[in-house]
MARKE-444138 format. One record per residue (C-alpha): residue number from 1; residue in three letters; x, y negated, z negated. Coordinates in nm, 4 decimals. Layout:
% MARKE-444138
atom resi:NUM&resn:ala&px:X&py:Y&pz:Z
...
//
This chain:
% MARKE-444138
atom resi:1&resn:unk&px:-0.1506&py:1.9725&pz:-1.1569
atom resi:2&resn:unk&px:0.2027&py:1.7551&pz:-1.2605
atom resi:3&resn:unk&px:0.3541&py:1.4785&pz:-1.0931
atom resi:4&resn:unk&px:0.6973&py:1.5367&pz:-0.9639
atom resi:5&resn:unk&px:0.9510&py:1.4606&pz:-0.7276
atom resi:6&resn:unk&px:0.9422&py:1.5021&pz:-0.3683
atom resi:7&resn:unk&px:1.2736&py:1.6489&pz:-0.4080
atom resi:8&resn:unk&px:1.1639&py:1.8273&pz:-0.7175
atom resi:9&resn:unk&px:0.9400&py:2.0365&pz:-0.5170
atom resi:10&resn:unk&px:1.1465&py:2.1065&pz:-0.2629
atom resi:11&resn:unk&px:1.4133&py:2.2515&pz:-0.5482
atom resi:12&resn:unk&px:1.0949&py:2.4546&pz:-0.6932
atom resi:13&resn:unk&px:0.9763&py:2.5697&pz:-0.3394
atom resi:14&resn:unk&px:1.3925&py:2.7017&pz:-0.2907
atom resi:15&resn:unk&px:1.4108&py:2.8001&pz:-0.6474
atom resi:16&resn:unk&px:1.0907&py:3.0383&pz:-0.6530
atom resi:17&resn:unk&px:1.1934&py:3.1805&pz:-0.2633
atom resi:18&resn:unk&px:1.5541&py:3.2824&pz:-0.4050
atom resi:19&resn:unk&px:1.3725&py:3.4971&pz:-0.6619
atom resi:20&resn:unk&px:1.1328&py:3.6664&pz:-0.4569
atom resi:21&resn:unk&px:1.3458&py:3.7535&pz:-0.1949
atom resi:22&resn:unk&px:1.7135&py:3.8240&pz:-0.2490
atom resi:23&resn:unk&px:1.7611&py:3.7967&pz:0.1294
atom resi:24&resn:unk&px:1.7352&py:3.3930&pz:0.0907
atom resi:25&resn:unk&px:2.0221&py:3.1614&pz:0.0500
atom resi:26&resn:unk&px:2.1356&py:2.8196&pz:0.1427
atom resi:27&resn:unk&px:2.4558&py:2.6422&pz:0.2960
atom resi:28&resn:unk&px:2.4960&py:2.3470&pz:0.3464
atom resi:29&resn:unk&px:2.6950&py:2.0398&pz:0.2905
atom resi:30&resn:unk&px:2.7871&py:1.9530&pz:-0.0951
atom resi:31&resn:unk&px:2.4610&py:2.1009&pz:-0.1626
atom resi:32&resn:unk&px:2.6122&py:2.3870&pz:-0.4358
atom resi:33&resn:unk&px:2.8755&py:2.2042&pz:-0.7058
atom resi:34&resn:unk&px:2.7132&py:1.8404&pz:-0.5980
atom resi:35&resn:unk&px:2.3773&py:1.9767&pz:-0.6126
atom resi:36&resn:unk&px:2.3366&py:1.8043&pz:-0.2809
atom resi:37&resn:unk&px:2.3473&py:1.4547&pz:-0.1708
atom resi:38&resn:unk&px:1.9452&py:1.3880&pz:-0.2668
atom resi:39&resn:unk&px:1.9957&py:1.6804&pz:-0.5497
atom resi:40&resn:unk&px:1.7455&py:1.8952&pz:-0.4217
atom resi:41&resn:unk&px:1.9669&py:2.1993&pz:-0.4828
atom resi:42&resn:unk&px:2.0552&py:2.0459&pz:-0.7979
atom resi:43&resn:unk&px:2.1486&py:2.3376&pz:-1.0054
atom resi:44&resn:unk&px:2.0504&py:2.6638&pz:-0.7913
atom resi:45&resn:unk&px:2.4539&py:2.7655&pz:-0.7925
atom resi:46&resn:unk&px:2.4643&py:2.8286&pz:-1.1616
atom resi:47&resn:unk&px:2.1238&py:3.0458&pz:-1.1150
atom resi:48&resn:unk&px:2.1728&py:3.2139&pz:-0.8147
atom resi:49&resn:unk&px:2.6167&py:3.1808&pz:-0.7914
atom resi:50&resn:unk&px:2.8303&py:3.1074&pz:-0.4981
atom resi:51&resn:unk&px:2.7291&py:3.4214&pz:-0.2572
atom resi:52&resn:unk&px:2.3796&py:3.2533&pz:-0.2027
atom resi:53&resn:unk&px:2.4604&py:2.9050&pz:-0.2637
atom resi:54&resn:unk&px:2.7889&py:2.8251&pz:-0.0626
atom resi:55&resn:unk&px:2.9555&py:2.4882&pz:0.0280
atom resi:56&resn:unk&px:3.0231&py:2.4019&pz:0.3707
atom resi:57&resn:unk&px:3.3195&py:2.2062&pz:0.5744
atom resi:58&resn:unk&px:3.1831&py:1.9426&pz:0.7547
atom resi:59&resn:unk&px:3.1108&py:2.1645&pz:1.0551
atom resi:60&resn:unk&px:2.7468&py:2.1111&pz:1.1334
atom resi:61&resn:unk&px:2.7450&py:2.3710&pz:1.4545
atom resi:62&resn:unk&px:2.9078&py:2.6195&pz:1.2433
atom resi:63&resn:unk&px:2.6907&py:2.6048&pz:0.9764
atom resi:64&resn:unk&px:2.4087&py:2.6487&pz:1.2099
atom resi:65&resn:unk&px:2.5564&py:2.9100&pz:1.3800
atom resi:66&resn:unk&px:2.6380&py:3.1096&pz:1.0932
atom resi:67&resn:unk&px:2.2587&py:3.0621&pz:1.0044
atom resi:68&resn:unk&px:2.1489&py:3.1280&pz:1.3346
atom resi:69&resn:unk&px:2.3769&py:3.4949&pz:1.3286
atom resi:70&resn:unk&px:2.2908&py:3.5691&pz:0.9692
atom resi:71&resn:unk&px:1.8698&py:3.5381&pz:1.0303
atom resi:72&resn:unk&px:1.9049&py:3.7293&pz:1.3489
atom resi:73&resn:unk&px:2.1310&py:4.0007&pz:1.1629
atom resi:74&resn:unk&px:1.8292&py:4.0350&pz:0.8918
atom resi:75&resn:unk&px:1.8704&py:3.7399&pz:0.6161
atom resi:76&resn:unk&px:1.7153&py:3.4509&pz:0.6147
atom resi:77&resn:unk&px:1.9151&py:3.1598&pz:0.5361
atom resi:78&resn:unk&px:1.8190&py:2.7999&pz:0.4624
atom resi:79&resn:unk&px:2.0766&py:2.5615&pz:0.6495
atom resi:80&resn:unk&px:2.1444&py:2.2229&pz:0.4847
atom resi:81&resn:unk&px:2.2123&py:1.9269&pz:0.7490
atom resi:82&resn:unk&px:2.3163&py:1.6014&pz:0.5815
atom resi:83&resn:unk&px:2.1408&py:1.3667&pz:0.8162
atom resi:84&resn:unk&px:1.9374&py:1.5133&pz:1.1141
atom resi:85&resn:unk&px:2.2011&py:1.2977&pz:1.3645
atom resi:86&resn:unk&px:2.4061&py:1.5521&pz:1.2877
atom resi:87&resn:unk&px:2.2007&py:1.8328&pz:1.3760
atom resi:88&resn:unk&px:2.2842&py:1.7545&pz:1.7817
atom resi:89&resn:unk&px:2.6791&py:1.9152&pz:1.6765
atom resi:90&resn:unk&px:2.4069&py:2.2999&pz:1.7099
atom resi:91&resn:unk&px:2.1620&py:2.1941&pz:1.9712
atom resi:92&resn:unk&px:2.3158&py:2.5243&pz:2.1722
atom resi:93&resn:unk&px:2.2502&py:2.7440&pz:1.8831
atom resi:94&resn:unk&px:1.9124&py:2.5963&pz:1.8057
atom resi:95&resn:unk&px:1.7898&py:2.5267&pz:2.1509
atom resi:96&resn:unk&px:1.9633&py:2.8170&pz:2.3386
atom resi:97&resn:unk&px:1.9642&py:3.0952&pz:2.0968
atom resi:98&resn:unk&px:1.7310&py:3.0930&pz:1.7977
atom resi:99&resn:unk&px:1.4242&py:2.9160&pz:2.0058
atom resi:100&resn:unk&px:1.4714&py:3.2270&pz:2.2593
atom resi:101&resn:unk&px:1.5784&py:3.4736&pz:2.0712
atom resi:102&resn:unk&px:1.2350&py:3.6304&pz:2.0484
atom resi:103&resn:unk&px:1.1097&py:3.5869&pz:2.3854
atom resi:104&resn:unk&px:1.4678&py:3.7171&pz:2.5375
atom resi:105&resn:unk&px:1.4321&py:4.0398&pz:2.3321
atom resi:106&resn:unk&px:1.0726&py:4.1219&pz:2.4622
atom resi:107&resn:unk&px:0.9375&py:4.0261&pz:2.1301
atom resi:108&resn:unk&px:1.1506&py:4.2369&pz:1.9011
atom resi:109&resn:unk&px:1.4177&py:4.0291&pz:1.7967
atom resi:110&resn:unk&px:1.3161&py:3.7826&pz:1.4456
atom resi:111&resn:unk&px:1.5320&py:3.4699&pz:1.3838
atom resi:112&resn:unk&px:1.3958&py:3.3683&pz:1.0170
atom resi:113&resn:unk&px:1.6288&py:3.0599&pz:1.0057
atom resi:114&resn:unk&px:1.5092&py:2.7216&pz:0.8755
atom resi:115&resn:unk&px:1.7266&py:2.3865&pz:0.8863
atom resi:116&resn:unk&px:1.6626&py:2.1540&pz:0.6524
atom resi:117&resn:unk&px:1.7342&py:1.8040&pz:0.7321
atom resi:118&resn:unk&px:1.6427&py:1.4545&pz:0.6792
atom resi:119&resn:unk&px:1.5983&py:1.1799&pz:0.9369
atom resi:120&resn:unk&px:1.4646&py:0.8441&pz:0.9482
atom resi:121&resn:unk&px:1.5678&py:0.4521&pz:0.8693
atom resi:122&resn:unk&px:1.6313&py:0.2684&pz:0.5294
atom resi:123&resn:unk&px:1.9342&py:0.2126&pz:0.3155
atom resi:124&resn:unk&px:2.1298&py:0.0277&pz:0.5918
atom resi:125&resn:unk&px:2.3363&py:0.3542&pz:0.7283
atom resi:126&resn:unk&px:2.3026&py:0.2231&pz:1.0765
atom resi:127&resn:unk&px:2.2594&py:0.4037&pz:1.3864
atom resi:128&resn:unk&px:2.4032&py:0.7136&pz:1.3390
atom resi:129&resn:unk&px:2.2760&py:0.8185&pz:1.0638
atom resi:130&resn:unk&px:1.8996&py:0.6620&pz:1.0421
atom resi:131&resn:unk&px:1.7071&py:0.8290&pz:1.3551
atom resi:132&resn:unk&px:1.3681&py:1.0387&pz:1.3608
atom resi:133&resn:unk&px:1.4682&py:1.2804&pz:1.6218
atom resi:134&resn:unk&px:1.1163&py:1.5311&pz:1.5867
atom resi:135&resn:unk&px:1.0360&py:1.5188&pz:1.9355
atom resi:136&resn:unk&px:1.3668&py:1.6829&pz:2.0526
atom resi:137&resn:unk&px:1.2627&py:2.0007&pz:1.8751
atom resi:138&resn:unk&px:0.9157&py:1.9227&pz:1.9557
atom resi:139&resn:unk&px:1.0111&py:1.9423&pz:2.2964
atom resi:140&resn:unk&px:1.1749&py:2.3402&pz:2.2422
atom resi:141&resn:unk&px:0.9068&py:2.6228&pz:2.2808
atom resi:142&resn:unk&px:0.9769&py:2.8547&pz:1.9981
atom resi:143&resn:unk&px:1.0906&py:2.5857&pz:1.7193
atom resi:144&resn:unk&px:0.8271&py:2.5240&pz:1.4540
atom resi:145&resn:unk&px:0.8849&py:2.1442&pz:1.3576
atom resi:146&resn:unk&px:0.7489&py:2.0320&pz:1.0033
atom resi:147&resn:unk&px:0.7488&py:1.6927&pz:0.8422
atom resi:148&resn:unk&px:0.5823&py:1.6574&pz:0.4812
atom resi:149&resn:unk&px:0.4781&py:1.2892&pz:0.3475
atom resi:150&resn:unk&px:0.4194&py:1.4141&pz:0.0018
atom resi:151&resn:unk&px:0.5402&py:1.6790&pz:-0.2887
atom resi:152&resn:unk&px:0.2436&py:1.8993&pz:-0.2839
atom resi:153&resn:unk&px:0.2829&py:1.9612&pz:0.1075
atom resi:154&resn:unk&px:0.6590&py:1.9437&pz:0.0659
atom resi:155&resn:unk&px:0.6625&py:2.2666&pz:-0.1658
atom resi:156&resn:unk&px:0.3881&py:2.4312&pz:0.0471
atom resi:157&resn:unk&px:0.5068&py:2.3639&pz:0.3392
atom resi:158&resn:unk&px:0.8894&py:2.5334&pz:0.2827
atom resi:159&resn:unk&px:0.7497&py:2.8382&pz:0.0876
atom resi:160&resn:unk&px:0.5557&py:2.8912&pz:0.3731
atom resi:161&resn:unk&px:0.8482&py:2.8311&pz:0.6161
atom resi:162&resn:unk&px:1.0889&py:3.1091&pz:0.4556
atom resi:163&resn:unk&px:0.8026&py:3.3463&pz:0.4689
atom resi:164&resn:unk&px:0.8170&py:3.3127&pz:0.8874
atom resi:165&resn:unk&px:1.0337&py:3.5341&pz:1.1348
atom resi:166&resn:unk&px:1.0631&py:3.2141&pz:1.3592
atom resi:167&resn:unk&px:1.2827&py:2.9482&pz:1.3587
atom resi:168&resn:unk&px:1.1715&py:2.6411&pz:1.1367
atom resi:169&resn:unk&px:1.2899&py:2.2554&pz:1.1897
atom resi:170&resn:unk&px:1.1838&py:2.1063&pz:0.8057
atom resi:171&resn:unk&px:1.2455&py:1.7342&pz:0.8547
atom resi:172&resn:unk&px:1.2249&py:1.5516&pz:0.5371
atom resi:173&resn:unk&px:1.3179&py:1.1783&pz:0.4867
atom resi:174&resn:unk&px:1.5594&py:1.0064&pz:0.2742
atom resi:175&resn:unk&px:1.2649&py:0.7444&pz:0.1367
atom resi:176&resn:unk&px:1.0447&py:1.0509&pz:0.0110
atom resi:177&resn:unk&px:1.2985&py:1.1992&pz:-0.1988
atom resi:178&resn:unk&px:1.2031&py:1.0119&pz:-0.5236
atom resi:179&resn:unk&px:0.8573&py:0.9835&pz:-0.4527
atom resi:180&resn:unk&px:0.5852&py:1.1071&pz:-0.7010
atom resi:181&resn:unk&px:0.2730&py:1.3048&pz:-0.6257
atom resi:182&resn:unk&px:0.0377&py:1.5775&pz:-0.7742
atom resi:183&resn:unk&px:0.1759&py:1.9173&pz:-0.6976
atom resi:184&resn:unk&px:0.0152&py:2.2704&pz:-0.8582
atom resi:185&resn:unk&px:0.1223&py:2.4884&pz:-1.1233
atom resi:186&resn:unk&px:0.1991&py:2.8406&pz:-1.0198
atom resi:187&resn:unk&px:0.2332&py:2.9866&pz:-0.6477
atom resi:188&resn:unk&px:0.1263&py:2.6951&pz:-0.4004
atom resi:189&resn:unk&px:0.1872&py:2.7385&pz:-0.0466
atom resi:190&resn:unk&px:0.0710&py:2.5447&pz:0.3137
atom resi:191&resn:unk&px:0.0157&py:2.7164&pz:0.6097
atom resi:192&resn:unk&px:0.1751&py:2.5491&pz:0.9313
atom resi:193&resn:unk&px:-0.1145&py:2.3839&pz:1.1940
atom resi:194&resn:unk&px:-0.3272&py:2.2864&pz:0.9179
atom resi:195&resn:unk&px:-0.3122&py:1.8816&pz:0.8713
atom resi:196&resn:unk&px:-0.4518&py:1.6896&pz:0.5736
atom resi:197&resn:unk&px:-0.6426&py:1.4322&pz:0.5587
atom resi:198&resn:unk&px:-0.4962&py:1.1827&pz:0.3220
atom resi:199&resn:unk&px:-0.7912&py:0.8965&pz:0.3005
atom resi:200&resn:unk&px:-1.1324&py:0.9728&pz:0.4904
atom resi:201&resn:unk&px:-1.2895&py:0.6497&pz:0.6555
atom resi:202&resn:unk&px:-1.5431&py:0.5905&pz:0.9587
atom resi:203&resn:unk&px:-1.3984&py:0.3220&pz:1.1807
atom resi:204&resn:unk&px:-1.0641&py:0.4085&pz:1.3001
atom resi:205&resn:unk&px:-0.8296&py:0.7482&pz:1.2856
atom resi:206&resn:unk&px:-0.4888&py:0.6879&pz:1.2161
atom resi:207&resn:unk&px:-0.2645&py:0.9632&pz:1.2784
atom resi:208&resn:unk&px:0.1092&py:0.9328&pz:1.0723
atom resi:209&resn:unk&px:0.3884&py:1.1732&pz:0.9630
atom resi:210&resn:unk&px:0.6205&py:1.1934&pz:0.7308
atom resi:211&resn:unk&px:0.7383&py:0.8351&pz:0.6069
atom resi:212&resn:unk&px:0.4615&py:0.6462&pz:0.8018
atom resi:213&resn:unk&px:0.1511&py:0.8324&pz:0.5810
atom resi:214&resn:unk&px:0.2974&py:0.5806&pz:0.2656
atom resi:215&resn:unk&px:0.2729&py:0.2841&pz:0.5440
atom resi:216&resn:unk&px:-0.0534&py:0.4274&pz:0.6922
atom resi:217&resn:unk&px:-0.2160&py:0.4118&pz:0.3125
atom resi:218&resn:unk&px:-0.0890&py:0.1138&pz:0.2281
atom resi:219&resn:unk&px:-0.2407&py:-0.0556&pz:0.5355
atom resi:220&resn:unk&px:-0.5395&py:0.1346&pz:0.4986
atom resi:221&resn:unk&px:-0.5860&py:0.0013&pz:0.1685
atom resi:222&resn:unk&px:-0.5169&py:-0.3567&pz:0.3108
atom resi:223&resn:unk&px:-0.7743&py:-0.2957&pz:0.5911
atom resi:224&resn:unk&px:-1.0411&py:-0.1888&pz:0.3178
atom resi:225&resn:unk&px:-1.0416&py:-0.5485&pz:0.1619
atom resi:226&resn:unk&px:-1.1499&py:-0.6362&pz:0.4817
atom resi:227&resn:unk&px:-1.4338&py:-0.4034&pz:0.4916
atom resi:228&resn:unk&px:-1.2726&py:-0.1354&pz:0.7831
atom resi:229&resn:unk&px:-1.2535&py:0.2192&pz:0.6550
atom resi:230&resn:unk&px:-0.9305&py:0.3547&pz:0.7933
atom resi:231&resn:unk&px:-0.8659&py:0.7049&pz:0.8065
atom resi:232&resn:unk&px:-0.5671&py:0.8612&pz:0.7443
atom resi:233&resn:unk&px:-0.4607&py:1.2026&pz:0.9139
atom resi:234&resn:unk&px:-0.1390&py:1.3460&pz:0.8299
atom resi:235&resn:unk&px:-0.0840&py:1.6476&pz:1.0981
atom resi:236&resn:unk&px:0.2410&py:1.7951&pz:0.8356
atom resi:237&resn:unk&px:0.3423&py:2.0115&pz:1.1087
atom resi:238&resn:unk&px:0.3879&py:1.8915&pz:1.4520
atom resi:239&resn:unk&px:0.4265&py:2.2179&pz:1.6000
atom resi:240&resn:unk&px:0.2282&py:2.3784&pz:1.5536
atom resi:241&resn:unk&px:-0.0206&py:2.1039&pz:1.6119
atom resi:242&resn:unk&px:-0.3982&py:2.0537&pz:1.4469
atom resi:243&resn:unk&px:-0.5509&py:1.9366&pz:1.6868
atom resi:244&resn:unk&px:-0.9020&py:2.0577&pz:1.5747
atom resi:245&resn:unk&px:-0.8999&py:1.8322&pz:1.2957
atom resi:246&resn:unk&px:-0.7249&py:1.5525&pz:1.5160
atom resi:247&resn:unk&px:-1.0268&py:1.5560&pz:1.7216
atom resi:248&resn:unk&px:-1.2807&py:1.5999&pz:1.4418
atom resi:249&resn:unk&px:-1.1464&py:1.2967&pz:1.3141
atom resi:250&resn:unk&px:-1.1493&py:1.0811&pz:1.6320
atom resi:251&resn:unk&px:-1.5328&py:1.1888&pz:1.7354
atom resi:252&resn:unk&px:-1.6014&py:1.0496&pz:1.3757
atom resi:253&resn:unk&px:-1.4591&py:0.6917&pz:1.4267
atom resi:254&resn:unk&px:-1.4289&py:0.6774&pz:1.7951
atom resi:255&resn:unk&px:-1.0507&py:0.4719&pz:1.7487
atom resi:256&resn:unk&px:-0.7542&py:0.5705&pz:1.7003
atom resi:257&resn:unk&px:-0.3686&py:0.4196&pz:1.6057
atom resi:258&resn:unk&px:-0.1006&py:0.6786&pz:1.6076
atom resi:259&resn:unk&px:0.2254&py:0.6098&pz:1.4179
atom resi:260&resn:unk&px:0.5683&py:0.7553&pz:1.4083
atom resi:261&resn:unk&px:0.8946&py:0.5903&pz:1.2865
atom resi:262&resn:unk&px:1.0889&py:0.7382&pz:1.5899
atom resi:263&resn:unk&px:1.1359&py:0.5360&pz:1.9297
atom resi:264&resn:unk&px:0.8002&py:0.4759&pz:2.1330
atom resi:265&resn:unk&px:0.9976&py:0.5903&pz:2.4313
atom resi:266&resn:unk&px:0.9534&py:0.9859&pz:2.4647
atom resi:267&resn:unk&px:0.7672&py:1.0077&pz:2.1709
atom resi:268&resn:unk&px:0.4934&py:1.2961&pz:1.9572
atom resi:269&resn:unk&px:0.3093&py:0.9864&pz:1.9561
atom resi:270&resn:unk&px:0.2327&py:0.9886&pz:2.3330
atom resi:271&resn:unk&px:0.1988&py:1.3307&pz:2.3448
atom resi:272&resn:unk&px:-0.0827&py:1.3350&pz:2.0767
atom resi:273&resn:unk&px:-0.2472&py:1.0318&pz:2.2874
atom resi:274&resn:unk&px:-0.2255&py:1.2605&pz:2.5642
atom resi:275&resn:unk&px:-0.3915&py:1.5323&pz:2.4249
atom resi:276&resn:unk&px:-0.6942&py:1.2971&pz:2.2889
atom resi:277&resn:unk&px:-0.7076&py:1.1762&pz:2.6145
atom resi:278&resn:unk&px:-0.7641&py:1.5089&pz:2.8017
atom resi:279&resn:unk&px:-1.0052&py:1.6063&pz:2.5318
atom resi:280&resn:unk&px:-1.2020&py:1.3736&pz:2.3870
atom resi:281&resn:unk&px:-1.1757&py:1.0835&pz:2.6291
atom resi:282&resn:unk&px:-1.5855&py:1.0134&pz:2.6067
atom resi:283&resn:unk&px:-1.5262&py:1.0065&pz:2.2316
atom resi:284&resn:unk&px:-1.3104&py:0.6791&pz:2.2472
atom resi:285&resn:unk&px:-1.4367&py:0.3452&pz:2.2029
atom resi:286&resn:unk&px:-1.1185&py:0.1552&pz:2.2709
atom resi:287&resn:unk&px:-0.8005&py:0.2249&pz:2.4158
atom resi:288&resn:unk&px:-0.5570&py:0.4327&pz:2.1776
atom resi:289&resn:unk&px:-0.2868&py:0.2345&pz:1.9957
atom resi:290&resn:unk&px:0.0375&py:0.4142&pz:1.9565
atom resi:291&resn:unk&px:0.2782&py:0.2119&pz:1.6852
atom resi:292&resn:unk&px:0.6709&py:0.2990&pz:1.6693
atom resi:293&resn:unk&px:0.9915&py:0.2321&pz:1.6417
atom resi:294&resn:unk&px:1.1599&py:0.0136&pz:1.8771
atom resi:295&resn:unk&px:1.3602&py:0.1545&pz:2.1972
atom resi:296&resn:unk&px:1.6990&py:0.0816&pz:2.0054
atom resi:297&resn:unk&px:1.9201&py:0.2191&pz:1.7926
atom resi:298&resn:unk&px:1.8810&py:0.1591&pz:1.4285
atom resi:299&resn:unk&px:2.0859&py:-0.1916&pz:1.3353
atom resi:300&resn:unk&px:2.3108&py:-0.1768&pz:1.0294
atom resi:301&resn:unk&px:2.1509&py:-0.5109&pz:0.9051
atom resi:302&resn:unk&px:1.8489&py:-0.4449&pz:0.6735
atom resi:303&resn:unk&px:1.6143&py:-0.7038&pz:0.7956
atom resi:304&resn:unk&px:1.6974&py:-0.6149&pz:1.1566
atom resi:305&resn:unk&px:1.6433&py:-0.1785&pz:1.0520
atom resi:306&resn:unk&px:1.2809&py:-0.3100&pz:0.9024
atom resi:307&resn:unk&px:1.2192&py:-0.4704&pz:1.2001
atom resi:308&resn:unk&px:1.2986&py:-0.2022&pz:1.4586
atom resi:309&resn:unk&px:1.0488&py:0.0693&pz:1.2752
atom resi:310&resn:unk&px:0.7318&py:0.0229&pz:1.1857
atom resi:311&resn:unk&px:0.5962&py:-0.1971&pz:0.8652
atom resi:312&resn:unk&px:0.2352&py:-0.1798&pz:0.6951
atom resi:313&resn:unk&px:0.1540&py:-0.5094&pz:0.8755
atom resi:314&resn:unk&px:0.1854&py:-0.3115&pz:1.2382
atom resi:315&resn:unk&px:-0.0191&py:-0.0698&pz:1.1479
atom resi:316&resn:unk&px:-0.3098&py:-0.3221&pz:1.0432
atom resi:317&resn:unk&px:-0.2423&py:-0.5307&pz:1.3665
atom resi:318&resn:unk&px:-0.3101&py:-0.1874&pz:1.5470
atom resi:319&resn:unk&px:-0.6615&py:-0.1543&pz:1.3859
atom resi:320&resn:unk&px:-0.7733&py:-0.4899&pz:1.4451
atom resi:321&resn:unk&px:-0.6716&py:-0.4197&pz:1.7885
atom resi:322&resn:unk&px:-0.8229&py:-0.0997&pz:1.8288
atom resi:323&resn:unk&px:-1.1559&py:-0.2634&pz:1.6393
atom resi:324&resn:unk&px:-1.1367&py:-0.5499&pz:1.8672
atom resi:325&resn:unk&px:-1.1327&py:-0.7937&pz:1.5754
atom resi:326&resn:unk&px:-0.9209&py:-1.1104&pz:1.6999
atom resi:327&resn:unk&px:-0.6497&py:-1.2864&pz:1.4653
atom resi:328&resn:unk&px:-0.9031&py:-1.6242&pz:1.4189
atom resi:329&resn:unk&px:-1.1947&py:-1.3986&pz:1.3182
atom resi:330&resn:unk&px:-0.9886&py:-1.2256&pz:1.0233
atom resi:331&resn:unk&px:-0.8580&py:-1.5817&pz:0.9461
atom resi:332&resn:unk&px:-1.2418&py:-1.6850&pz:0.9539
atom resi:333&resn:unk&px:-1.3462&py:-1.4544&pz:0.7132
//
């Protein structure tokens, strides 16, 4: 094990692809003589040259169409979206042709395209470029949707992804980039539908992806001092979905707080409280808490953007809540 970057796994995950498979390349935005604007790609051009590592104009639905084309042709090519607002310019390709693709062509036809993006709130870059937009492609049979908290699952996670014949949404998020974490020497990979669970505890499951797992930690952490074990399930992928080890986790505490940065309206979130519902309804000791972003778009104004996603603090609330512990008695003790 070595601690590095977030984005330095996702360069080594790239990196160690490119060489095992000359079929892989990237495009994207800046991401060849810039090294891209979080420098993930930082330095694959001068390895691998401009045929596999090729600047784009800023022409989101071409890039993802000439992805879309080139994986069902026989490559498979990593597209680069800046920010995943922009992603919405190829909904047709993604939603229309690569999610289908398969199906349409009686099983025969492979689309071995992922898009990597990153979403989510922080830095003040206001609405249209600071929303978590997962449950769009949640929504699309035939779209695998994947959203690493850490470096270890990061790396996995994307080695995995170019090894699939089916279209892959890798969400990232622009806080994780310079995070730290423990990630393996030597070939490391994570299968898709298997979720991790980042702190075990006994009172109350909470369920987080991608930036909330930090936020779900820290609060478990808080909630310790207070003597409530919190734990922390990170499902990685959301499709497809753990929901074995969802369930495990909830007929072990009997509570659960779910928490995504995205809007409440529409959300995974509900989903996932849907599907505990249906099956393990007689497991639950309290109604479930679901914690997310408001039903706004993001502001521009940094104290208004931390107050429209959710903070460590919400996530506590939520498990006092779900615990039934009231404000006074936490003040009491």
């Amino acid at each position: 094990m070595r601690e590095i970057m977030y984005r330095e796994a996702l360069r080594e995950a790239i990196d160690e692809e490119m060489q095992r498979n000359s079929d892989v390349f990237i495009i994207g935005e800046g991401i060849a003589e810039r090294g891209g604007s979080y420098k993930v790609t930082e330095g694959l051009l001068a390895k691998y040259g401009p045929r596999r590592v090729r600047d784009t104009p800023i022409a989101e639905a071409g890039m993802i169409g000439v992805g879309v084309g080139a994986a069902i042709a026989g490559a498979r090519p990593i597209v680069e979206i800046l920010y995943v607002d922009f992603a919405m310019l190829g909904m047709d390709m993604l939603v229309n042709q690569a999610a289908k693709f398969r199906l349409m062509t009686g099983g025969d036809g492979r689309v071995p395209f992922v898009m990597r993006t990153q979403g989510g709130a922080g830095g003040g870059v206001a609405a249209q470029h600071s929303q978590s937009l997962e449950a769009l492609f949640y929504h699309i049979p035939g779209l695998k949707v994947v959203m690493p908290s850490a470096p270890a699952d990061a790396k996995g996670l994307l080695k995995y992804a170019l090894r699939q014949d089916d279209p892959v949404m890798f969400l990232e998020h622009k806080h994780l980039y310079m995070t730290k974490g423990p990630v393996p020497e030597g070939e490391h990979i994570v299968e898709f539908g298997k979720a991790d669970i980042k702190r075990p505890g006994r009172d109350v499951t909470v369920i987080a992806w991608s930036n909330m797992v930090p936020r779900a930690l820290e609060a478990a952490a808080a909630l310790a001092e207070e003597g409530i074990e919190a734990e922390v399930v990170d499902p990685r992928t959301l499709v497809p979905l753990d929901t074995e080890t969802i369930l495990a986790s909830v007929a072990r505490t009997n509570r659960v707080v779910i928490v995504q940065e995205a809007v409440r309206r529409g959300g995974v979130a509900s989903d996932i409280a849907s599907i505990i519902q249906e099956e393990a309804f007689y497991e639950l000791d309290a109604p479930i808490e679901i914690v997310a972003g408001l039903n706004i778009p993001i502001p521009f104004n940094l104290e208004l953007e931390k107050a429209s996603v959710p903070q460590k603090d919400d996530v506590i609330r939520a498990a006092r809540r779900a615990l039934h512990i009231q404000p006074m008695a936490i003040a009491a003790k």
